[in-house]
C-alpha positions as CSV (number, residue, x, y, z in Angstrom):
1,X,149.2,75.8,77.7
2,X,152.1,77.6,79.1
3,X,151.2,80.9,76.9
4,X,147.3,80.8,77.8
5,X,148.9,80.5,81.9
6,X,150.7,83.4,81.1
7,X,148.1,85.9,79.9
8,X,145.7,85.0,82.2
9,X,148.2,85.3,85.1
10,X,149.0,88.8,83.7
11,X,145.3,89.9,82.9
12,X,144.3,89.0,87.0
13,X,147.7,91.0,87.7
14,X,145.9,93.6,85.8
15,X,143.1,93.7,87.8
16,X,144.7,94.0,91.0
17,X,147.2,96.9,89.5
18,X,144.1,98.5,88.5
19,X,142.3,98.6,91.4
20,X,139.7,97.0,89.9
21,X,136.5,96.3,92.3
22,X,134.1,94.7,90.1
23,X,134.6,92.2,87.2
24,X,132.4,93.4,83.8
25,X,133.1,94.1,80.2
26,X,135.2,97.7,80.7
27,X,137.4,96.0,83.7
28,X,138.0,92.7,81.3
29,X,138.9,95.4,78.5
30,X,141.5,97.0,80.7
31,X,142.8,94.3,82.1
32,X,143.4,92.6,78.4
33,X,145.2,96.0,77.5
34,X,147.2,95.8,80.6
35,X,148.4,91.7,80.1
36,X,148.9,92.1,76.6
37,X,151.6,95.4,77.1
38,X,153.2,93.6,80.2
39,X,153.8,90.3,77.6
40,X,154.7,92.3,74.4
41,X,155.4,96.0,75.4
42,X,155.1,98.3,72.5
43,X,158.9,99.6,72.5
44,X,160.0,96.0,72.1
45,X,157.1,95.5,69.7
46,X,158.4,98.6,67.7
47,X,162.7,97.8,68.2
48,X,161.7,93.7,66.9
49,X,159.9,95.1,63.7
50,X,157.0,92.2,64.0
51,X,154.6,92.1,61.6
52,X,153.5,88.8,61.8
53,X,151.4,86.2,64.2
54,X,154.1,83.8,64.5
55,X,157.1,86.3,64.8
56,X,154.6,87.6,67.8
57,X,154.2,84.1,69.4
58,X,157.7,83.8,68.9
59,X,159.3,86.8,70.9
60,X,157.1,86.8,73.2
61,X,155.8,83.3,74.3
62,X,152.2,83.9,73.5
63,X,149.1,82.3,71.7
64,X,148.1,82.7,68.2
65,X,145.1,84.7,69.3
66,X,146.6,86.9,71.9
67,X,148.8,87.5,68.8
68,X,146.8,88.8,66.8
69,X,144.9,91.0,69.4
70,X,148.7,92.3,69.8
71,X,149.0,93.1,66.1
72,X,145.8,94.3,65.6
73,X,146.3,96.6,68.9
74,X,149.7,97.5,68.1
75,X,149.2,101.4,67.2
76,X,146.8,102.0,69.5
77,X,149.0,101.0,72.6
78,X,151.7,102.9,71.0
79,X,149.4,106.0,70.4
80,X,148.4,104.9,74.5
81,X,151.7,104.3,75.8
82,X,153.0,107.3,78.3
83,X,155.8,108.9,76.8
84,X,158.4,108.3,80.1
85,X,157.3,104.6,80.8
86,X,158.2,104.4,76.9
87,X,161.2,105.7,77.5
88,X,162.0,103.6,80.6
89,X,161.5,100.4,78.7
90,X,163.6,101.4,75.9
91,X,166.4,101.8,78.7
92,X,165.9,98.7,80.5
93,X,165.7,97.0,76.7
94,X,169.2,98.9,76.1
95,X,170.8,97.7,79.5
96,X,169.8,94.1,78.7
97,X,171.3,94.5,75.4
98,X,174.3,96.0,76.1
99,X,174.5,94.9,79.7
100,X,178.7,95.7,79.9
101,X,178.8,99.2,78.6
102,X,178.4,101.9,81.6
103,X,177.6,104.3,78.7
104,X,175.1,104.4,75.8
105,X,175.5,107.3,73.2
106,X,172.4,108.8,71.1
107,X,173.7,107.4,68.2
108,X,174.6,103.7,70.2
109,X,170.6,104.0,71.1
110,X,169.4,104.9,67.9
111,X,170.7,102.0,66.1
112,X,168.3,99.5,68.1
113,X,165.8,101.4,68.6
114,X,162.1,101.9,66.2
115,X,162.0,103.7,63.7
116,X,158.5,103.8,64.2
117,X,157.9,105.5,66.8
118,X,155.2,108.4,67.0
119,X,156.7,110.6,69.3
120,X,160.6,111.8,69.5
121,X,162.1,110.3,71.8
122,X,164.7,112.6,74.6
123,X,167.9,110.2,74.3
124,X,169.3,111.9,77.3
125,X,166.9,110.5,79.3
126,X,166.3,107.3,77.4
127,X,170.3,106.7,78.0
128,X,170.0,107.9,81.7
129,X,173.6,109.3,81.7
C-alpha cells in the first residue's frame, strides 16, 4: 500500500531528523508524532475542518489507522505545535492557494484559515509582507 509506504518512509525520516541513536518505545513514539504531522500537519488539519477517518484518508493519502491516530492526536499536536512553524505552514498553505497574488491581507488570510486555533495567530507574519 502506497499510504502504509508513505508513513513508514516519513516515521525513518523521523528518526534521522531526530537524531535518534537507538530504536525503543519513546524513539518509535516520536518518530510516529513526527510522520504523522509531516503527512497531515495540524494547520491544514485545522483550515480542512476534518472530523472524520475517511475525510483524513482523503486529504492526506493515508491509512484508516494512521487516521484515526491523526484524529485522536489532533489537539495534542496542535497544543504541541511551535507557534512560528505554525505560522510558516499557514503561509506556505496560503502561497499554494493563492499562488498569483504578491499580497495577502489579514482579512484575505483569515477567511481560509481555523477557526480553531488555540493560540492567536500574528497575521503580519503569517502573510510575510
Amino acid at each position: 500500500d502506497d499510504e502504509i509506504i508513505r508513513f513508514t518512509l516519513a516515521h525513518e525520516l523521523g528518526h534521522y531528523s531526530l537524531d535518534h541513536q537507538e530504536d525503543n518505545e519513546a524513539t518509535d513514539k516520536e518518530a510516529n508524532c513526527f510522520a504523522r504531522n509531516i503527512l497531515s500537519p495540524v494547520p491544514i488539519r485545522d483550515y480542512l475542518s476534518i472530523s472524520e477517518v475517511s475525510e483524513c484518508c482523503d486529504a492526506f493519502n493515508i491509512s484508516p489507522p494512521a487516521a484515526e491516530v491523526v484524529l485522536d492526536k489532533c489537539n495534542l499536536d496542535r497544543i504541541n505545535t511551535d507557534f512560528d512553524v505554525y505560522q510558516e505552514v499557514v503561509k506556505l498553505f496560503a502561497l499554494r492557494l493563492f499562488p498569483k497574488k504578491t499580497t495577502f491581507t489579514q482579512a484575505t488570510a483569515k477567511s481560509f484559515l481555523p477557526h480553531k486555533v488555540d493560540h492567536p495567530l500574528d497575521w503580519d507574519s503569517v502573510i510575510g509582507y
